[in-house]
N, C-alpha and C positions, 0 to 999 in steps of 0.2 A: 070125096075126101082125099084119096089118095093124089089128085093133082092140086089140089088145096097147099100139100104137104111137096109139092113136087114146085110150089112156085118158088117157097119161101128162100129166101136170099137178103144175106145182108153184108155189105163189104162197106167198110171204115177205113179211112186214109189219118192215121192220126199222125199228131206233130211226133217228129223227132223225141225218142226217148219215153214219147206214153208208149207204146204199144202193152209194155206187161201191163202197166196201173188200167189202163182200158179194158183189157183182156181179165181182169179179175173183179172188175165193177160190171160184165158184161156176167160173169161166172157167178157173182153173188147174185143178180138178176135173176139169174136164171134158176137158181136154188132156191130163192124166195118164192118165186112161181112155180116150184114144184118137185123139179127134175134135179137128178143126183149128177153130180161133175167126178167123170171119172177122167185125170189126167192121158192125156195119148201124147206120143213123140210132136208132135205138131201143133197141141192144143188142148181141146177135151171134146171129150162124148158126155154129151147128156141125154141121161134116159132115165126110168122109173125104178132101174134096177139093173144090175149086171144080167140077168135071164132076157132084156131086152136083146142087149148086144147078143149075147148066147146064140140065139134063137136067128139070127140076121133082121131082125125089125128094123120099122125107121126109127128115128133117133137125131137129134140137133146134133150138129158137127162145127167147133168153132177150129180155126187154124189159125194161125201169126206167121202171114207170109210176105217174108222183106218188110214193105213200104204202108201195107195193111194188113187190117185184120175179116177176115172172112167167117162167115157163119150159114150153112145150110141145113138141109134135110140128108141123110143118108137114107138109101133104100127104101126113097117113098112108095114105091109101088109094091111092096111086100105088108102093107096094112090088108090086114084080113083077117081070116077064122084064127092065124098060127098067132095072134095076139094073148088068146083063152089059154097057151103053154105059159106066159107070164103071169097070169094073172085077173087078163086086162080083158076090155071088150075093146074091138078097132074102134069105135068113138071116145071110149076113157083116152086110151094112146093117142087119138087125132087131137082132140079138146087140151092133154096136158103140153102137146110139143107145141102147140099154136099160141095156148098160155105162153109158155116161156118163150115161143120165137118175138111175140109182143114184147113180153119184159125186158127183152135183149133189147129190142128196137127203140124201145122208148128210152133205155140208157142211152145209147147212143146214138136217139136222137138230143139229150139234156147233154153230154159230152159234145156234141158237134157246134152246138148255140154256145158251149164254155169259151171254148177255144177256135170257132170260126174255121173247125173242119169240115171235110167232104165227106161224104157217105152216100151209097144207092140203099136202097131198104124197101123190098118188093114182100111184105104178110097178109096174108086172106085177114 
């Protein structure tokens, strides 16, 4: 699981002037499939709960940087027993970020075919 979560990667090159309207169709994605959007200086953390973050878990990391927009795994390799202090068991955690890393990807893959952008998108 833990390299499941270690591959995922998603980078978008949108036109001029989407980046936020992307970045917030990528964030309701992500919310519909599960995981809570807590704003960060760069982007947002999505996780099941502020106790994710807390705790150092992984957790989907989206960024707006320059020319794209980026989306990863933080701290894939901290899935394990420290999940049970959230709440969670390491497979609820794997199953709900692979959810949303999907929902993300399928936005922007329906965004890329809109406007005849680029994007890589590497999800288990």
């Amino acid at each position: 699981m833990r390299k499941g979560l270690s591959s995922i990667s998603i980078v978008v090159f949108p036109a001029p002037g989407d980046e936020v309207r992307l970045a917030e169709r990528i964030r309701r994605a992500v919310e519909r499939a599960g995981l809570k959007a807590f704003p960060r200086a760069e982007g947002y953390a999505f996780m099941p709960s502020e106790a994710v973050g807390a705790l150092g878990l992984p957790h989907l990391r989206l960024a707006m940087m320059g020319d794209r927009i980026v989306m990863w795994v933080r701290d894939p390799f901290r899935l394990g027993e420290a999940c049970r202090g959230a709440g969670l068991s390491p497979e609820e955690l794997y199953e709900g970020i692979t959810r949303a890393a999907r929902a993300a990807a399928s936005e922007v893959m329906a965004y890329c075919s809109e406007k005849n952008a680029g994007a890589m998108i590497q999800v288990p």
